[in-house]
N, C-alpha and C positions, 0 to 999 in steps of 0.2 A: 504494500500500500504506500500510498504518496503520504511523504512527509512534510506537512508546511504550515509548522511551527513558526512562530516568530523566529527564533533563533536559527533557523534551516535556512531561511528566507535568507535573514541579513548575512548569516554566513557565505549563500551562493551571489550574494550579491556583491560583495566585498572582495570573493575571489576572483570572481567576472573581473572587478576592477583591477584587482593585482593584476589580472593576465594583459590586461588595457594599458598598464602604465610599461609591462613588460613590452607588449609589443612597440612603446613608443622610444623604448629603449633600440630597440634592434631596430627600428625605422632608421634611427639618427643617423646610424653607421650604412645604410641604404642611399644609393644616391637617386631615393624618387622624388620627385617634387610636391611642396606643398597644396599642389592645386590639385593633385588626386584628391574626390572624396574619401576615402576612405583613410586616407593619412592625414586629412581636416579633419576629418571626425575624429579619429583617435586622440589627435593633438589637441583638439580641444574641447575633448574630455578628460584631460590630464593636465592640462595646463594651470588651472586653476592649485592644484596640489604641487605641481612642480617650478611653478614663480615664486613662492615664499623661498624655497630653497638652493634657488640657483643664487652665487655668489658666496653661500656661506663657506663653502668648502675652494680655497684655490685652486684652478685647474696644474695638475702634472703630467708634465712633458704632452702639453694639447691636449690632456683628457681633462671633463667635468667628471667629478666623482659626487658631483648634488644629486641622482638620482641614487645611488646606494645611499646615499643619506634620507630621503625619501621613503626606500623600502625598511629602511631599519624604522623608521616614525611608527609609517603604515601597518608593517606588522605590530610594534606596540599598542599603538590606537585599535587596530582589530583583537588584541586578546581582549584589553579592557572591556572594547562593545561586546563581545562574544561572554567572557566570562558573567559580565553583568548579567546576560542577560538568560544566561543559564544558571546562574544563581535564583532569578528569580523563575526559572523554571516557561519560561514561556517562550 
């Protein structure tokens, strides 16, 4: 039977997102252009999560290392929402 719990929900939604910010990760290194839809779309649904972070980190040797800083957040921020809300059991 289908699970769709509160917590199932936000879990498969959040992973969605992880996979969203992943791919916008391996876009960068892709020489497609921004005018594809589909790497507009990805880019900005990500962008909002990945402008607080760019800059904090110096790029080394031409790399940005802001989006590993990014997934370390995101994974924190999603235990917290996940654990909360399997604590309260829903």
């Amino acid at each position: 039977m289908l699970d769709l719990s509160v917590y199932s929900v936000v879990s498969v939604v959040l992973h969605l997102y992880e996979l969203t910010l992943l791919a916008r990760v391996i876009l960068s290194w892709l020489p497609l252009g921004r005018d594809n839809p589909v790497v507009r779309f990805i880019y900005d649904m990500t962008e909002p999560i990945m402008r607080p972070f760019r800059g904090v980190l110096p790029p080394v040797g031409g790399l940005d290392f802001s989006p590993m800083l990014v997934f370390l957040v995101f994974h924190w921020v999603r235990g917290i929402i996940l654990g909360f809300l399997w604590r309260l059991g829903i």
